[in-house]
C-alpha positions in Angstrom: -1.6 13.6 18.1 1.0 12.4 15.6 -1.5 10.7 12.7 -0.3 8.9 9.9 -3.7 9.0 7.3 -3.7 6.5 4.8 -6.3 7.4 2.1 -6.6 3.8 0.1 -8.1 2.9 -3.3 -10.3 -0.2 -1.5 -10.3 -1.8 1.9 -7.9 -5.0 0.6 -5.3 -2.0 1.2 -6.5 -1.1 4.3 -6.6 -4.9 5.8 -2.9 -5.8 4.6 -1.9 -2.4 6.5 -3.6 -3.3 9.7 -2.0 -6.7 9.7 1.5 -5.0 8.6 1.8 -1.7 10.2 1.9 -3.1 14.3 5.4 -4.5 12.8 7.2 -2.0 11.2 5.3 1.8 12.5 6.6 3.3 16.1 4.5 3.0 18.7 4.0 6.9 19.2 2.4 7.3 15.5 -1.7 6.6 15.8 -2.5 5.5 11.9 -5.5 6.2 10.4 -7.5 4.3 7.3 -9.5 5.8 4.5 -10.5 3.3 2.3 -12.7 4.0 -0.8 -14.9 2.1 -3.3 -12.4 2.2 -6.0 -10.0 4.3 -7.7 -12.2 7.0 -9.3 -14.2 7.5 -5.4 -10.9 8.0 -4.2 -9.6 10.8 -6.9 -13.2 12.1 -6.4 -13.4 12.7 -2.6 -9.4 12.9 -2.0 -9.2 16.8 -2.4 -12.3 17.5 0.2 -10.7 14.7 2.8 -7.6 16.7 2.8 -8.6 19.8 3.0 -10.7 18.9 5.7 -8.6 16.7 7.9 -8.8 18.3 11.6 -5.3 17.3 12.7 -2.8 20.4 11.5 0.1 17.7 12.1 -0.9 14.8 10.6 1.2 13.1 7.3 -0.9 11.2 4.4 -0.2 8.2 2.2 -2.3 8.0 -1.0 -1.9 3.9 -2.2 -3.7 3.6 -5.3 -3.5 0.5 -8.2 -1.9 1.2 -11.5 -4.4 -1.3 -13.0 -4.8 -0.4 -16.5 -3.5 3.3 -16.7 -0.9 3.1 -19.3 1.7 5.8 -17.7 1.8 5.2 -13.7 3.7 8.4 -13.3 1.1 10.6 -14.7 -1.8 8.8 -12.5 0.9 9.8 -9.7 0.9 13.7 -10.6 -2.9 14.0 -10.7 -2.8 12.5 -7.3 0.0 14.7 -6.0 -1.5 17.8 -7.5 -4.9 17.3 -5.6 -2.5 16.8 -2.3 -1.4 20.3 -3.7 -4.3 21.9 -4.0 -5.4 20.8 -0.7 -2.3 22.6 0.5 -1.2 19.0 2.1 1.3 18.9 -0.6 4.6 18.6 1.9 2.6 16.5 4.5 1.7 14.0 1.7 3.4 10.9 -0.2 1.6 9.4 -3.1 2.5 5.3 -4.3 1.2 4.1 -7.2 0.8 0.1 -6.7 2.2 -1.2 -10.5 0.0 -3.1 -11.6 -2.3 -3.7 -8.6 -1.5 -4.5 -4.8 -1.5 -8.3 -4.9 2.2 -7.7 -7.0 3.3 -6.7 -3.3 2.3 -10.1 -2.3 4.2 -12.0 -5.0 7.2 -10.1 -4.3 7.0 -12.1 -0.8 5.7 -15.8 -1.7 7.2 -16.5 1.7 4.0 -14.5 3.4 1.9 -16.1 0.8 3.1 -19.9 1.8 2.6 -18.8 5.1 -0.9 -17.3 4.8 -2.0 -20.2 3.2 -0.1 -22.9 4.8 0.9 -24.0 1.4 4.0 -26.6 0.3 7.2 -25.0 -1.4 5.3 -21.9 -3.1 8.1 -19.5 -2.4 11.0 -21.7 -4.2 8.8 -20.5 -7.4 10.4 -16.4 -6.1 13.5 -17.1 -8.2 11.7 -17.8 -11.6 11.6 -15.1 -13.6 7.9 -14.4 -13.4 7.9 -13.7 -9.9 11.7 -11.7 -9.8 9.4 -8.7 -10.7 5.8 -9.0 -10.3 5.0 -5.4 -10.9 5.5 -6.7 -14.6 2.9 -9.4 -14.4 -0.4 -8.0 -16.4 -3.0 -9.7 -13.6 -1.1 -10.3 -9.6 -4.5 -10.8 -8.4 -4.9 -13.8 -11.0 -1.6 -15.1 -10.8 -2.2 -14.8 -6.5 -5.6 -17.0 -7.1 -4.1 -19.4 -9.6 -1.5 -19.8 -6.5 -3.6 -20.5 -3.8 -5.9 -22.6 -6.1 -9.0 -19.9 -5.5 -8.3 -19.6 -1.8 -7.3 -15.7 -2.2 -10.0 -13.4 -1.4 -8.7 -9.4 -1.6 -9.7 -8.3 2.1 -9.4 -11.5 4.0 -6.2 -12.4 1.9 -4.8 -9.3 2.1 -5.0 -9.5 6.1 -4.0 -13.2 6.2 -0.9 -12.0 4.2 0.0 -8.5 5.5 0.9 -10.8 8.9 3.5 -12.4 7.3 4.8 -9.8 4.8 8.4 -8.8 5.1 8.7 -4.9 4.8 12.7 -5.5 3.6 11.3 -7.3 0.8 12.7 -5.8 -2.5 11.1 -7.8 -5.5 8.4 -5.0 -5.9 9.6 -1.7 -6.8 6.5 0.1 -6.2 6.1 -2.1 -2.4 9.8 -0.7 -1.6 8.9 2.9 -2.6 5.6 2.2 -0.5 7.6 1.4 2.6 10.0 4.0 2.5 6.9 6.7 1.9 5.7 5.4 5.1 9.3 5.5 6.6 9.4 9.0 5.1 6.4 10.3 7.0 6.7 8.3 10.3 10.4 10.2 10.9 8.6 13.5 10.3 6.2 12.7 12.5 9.0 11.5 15.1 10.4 14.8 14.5 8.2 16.8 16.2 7.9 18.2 19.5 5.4 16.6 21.6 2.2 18.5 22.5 
């Protein structure tokens, strides 16, 4: 079965995929979610989920928030070198969501409007704080001081990921996302069928 495993710092990551992922992923791929409680359940357990995953041809995505970690690409290497140790390392992509995952959601105030049947919240995507939220110290403020309190993380994220445009290019770290997932769904195309 070709298996894309997404291993996910909390289940906010796991709804917005759900609502996404019947959009953008070919049919043949099945995905799969592993959410966690939190970053340091997911650096904890990540190592013995790999190693045990059944399916020899499966891929994995490891999402994980930035937060507060002051160098992103050193968070990354931890995560990639526990994909290594759990020999998954060519089978694996690891994104780092700068600073957390709601900055994928200002990059698109579009799906946000739309999510929230709001009035003219995406004319605000040409100011310069929303250009590039993966700057912005708090998205998941910023996201409820735009929706006046409405945004919740796992219903939000759901409400949102419907609407969310996968071209969008505002976020750095939601581009990379997409083409990790790109990435693993043509290797997964790739092979023969069993």
């Amino acid at each position: 079965m070709k298996e894309l495993v997404f291993l996910l710092e909390e289940a906010s990551a796991q709804a917005m995929l759900e609502s996404l992922l019947p959009r953008i992923l070919h049919p043949e791929i099945r995905p799969r979610y592993i959410p966690f409680e939190g970053k340091q359940d997911l650096e904890r357990q990540m190592l013995k989920r790999l190693r045990g995953y059944l399916n020899p041809v499966a891929r994995f995505i490891v999402l994980r928030d930035q937060d507060n970690a002051p160098d992103c690409m050193a968070v990354k290497a931890g995560l990639v070198e526990r994909c290594r140790q759990a020999g998954r390392e060519a089978a694996s992509v690891v994104r780092i969501a700068c600073k957390e995952l709601e900055a994928f959601y200002l990059a698109d105030l579009r799906a946000v409007e739309q999510a929230y049947e709001l009035k003219n919240l995406q004319r605000q995507q040409g100011s310069a704080k929303f250009r590039n939220p993966d700057r912005l110290g708090s998205p998941s403020k910023e996201l409820e001081t735009l929706t006046s309190g409405a945004y919740q993380k796992v219903s939000g994220s759901r409400s949102i990921g419907q609407f969310l445009d996968p071209n969008s290019e505002r976020s750095a770290s939601f581009k990379n996302f997409i083409k990790g997932i790109r990435r693993m769904e043509s290797q997964l195309l790739a092979l023969p069928e069993t």
